[in-house]
TIRO-2110 file (N, C-alpha, C; in Angstrom, 1 decimal):
// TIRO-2110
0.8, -1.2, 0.0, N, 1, A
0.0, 0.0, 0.0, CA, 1, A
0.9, 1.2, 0.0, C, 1, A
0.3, 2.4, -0.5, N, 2, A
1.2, 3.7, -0.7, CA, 2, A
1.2, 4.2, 1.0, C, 2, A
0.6, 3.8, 2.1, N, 3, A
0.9, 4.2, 2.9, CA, 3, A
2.1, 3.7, 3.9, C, 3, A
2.5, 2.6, 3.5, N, 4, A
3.5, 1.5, 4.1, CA, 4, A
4.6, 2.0, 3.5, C, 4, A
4.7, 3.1, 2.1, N, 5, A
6.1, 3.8, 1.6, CA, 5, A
6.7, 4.5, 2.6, C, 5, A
8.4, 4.4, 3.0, N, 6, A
9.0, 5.4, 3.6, CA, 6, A
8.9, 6.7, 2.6, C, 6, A
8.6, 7.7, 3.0, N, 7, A
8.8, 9.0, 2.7, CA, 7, A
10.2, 9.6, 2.5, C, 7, A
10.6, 9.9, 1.3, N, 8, A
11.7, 10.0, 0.1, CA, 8, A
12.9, 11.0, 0.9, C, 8, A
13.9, 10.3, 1.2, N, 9, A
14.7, 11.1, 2.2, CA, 9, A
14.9, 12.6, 1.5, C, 9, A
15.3, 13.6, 2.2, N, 10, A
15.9, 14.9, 1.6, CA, 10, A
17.0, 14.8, 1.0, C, 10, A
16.7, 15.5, -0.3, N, 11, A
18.5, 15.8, -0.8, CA, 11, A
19.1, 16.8, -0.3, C, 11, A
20.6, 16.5, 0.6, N, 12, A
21.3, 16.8, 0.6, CA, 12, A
22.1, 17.8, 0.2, C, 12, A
22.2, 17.5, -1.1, N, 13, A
22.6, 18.6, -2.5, CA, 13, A
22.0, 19.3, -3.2, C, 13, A
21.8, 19.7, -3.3, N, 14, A
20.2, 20.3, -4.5, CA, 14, A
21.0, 20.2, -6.5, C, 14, A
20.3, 19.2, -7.1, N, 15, A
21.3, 18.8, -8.2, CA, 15, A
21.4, 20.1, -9.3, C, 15, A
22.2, 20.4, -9.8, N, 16, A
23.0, 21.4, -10.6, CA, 16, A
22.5, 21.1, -11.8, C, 16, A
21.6, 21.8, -12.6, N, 17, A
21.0, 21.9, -13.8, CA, 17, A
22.5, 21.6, -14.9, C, 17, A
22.4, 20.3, -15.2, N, 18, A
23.7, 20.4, -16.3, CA, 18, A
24.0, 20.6, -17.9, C, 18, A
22.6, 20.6, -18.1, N, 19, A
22.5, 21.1, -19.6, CA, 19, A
23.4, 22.6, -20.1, C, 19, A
23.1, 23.1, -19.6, N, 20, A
23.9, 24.9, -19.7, CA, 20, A
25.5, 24.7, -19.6, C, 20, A
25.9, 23.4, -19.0, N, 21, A
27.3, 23.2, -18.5, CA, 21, A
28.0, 22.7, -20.3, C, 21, A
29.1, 23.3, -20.2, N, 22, A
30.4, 22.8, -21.0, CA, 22, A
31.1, 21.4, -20.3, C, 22, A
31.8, 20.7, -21.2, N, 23, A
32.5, 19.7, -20.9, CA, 23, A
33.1, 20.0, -19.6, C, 23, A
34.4, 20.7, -19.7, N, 24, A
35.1, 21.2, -18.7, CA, 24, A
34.4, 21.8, -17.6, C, 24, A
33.4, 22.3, -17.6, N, 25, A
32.4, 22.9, -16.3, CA, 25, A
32.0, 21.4, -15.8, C, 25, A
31.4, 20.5, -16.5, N, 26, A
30.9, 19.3, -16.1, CA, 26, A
32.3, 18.4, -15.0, C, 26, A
33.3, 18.6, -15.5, N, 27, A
34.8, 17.7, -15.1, CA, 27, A
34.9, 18.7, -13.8, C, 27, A
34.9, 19.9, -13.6, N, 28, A
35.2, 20.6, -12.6, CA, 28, A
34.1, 20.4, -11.5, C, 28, A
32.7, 20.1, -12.0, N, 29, A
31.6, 20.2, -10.9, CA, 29, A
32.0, 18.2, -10.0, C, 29, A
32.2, 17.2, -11.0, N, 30, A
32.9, 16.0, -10.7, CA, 30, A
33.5, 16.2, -9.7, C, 30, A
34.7, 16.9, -9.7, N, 31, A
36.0, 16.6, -9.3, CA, 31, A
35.5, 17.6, -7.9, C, 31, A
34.8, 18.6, -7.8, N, 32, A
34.1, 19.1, -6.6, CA, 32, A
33.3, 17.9, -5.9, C, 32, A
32.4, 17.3, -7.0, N, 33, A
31.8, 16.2, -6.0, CA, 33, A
32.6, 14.9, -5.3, C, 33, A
33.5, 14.9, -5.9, N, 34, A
34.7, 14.3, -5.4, CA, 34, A
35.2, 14.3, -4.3, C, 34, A
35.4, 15.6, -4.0, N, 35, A
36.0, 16.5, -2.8, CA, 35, A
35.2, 15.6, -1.9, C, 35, A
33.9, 16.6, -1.8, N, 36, A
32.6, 16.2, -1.4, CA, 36, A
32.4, 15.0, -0.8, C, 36, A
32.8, 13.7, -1.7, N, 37, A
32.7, 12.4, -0.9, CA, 37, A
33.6, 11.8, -0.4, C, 37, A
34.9, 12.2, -0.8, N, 38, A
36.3, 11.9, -0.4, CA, 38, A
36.2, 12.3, 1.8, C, 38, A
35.9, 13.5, 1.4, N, 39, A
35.3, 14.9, 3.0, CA, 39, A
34.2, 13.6, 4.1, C, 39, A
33.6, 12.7, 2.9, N, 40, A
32.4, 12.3, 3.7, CA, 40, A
32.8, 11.0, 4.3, C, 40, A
33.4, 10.5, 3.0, N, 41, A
34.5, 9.0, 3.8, CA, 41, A
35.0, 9.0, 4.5, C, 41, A
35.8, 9.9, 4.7, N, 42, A
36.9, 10.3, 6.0, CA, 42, A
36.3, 10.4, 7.1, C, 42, A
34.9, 11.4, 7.4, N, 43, A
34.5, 11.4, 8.4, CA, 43, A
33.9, 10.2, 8.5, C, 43, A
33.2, 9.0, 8.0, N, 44, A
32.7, 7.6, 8.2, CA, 44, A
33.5, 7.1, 8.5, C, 44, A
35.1, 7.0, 8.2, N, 45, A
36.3, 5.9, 9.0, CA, 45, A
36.1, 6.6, 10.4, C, 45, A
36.4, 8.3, 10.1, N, 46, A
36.5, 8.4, 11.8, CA, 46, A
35.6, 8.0, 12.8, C, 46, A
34.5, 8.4, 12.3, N, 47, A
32.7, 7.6, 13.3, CA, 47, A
33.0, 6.2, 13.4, C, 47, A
33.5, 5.7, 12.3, N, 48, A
33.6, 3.9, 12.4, CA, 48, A
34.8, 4.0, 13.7, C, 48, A
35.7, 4.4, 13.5, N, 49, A
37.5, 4.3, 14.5, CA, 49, A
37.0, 4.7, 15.7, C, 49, A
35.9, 5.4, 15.9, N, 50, A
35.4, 6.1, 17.5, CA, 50, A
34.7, 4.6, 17.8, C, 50, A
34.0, 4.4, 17.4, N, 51, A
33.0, 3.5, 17.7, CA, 51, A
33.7, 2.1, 18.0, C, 51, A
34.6, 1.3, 17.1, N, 52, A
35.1, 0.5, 17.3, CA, 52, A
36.0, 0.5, 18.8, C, 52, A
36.9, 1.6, 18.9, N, 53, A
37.5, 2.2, 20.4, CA, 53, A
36.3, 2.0, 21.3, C, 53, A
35.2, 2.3, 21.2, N, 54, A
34.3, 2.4, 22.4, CA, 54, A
33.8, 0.9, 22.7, C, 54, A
33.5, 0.7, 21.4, N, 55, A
33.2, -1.1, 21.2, CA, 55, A
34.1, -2.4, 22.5, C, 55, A
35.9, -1.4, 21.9, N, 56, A
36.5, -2.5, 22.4, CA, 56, A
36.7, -2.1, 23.8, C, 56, A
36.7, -0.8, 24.3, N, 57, A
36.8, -0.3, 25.9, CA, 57, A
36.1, -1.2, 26.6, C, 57, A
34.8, -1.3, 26.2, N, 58, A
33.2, -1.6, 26.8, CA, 58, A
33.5, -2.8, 27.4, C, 58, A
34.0, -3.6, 26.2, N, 59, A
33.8, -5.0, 26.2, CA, 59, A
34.7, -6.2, 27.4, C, 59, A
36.0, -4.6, 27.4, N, 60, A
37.0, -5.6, 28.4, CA, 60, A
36.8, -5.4, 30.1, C, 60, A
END
């Protein structure tokens, strides 16, 4: 049933109309979104490396 649907998370990003874009505008907006997820991994090892630490404190 359409009521049992989770409701459509928020975007984050709001997406960048790319038609108007050049090649090179296109490679530059990439390589920003790059940044972007590179920025996000890092902080997921660190949340993961805290947690694991806490994990193994607990446990001993």
């Amino acid at each position: 049933m359409w009521d049992e649907e989770e409701p459509p998370k928020p975007r984050r990003v709001a997406p960048l109309p790319l038609d108007p874009l050049g090649v090179s505008e296109l490679r530059d907006y990439i390589a920003e979104l790059q940044v972007e997820i590179a920025r996000a991994e890092a902080a997921i090892g660190r949340k993961q490396d805290h947690r694991s630490a806490a994990d193994s404190f607990f446990r001993k």
